[in-house]
C-alpha positions, 0 to 999 in steps of 0.5 A: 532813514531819519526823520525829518526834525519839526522843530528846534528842540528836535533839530538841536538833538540831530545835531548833538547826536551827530557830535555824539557820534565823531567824537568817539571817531576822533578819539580813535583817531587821537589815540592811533596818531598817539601810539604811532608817535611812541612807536616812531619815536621809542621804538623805531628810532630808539638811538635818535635823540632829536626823534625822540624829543620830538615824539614827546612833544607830540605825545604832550600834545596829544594827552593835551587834545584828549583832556580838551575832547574829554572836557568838551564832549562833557561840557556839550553833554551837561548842557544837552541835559540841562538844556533838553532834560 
C-alpha cells in the first residue's frame, strides 16, 4: 500500500513514478506493434508490394515514436533531478 503524499514535493514523485513505470509499458508496446508490421510486411506478405511499402511507413513511424518516448522520458527524468534533486 502506498502512502498517502503530504505535500506537493511528495505528491509530484508519485506522479513521476507512475510515468516511470508505463513508459517502459509503452515501449513493449512500440517494440511489439514494431516486429509485428516487419513480419507482415517482409515476411508474410513478401510478393505484395503495396504491403511492404506500407510496412515502411509504419516502421519509419514507429523508429520516430522511440526517439520521441526516449527524448521525453529524459527530458522528465533531467527535470525530475533538477527540480527534486
Amino acid at each position: 500500500m502506498t502512502e498517502t503524499p503530504t505535500n506537493f514535493k511528495s505528491l509530484v514523485a508519485g506522479i513521476i513514478d507512475f510515468i516511470n513505470l508505463l513508459i517502459p509499458l509503452l515501449f513493449a508496446a512500440v517494440f511489439v506493434f514494431l516486429m509485428w508490421k516487419i513480419i507482415d510486411a517482409w515476411i508474410i506478405n513478401v510478393g505484395d508490394e503495396s504491403k511492404r511499402s506500407e510496412g515502411k511507413m509504419y516502421i519509419v513511424a514507429a523508429v520516430v515514436a522511440f526517439v520521441i518516448m526516449l527524448s521525453a522520458w529524459g527530458i522528465v527524468a533531467l527535470l525530475r533531478n533538477a527540480v527534486f534533486g
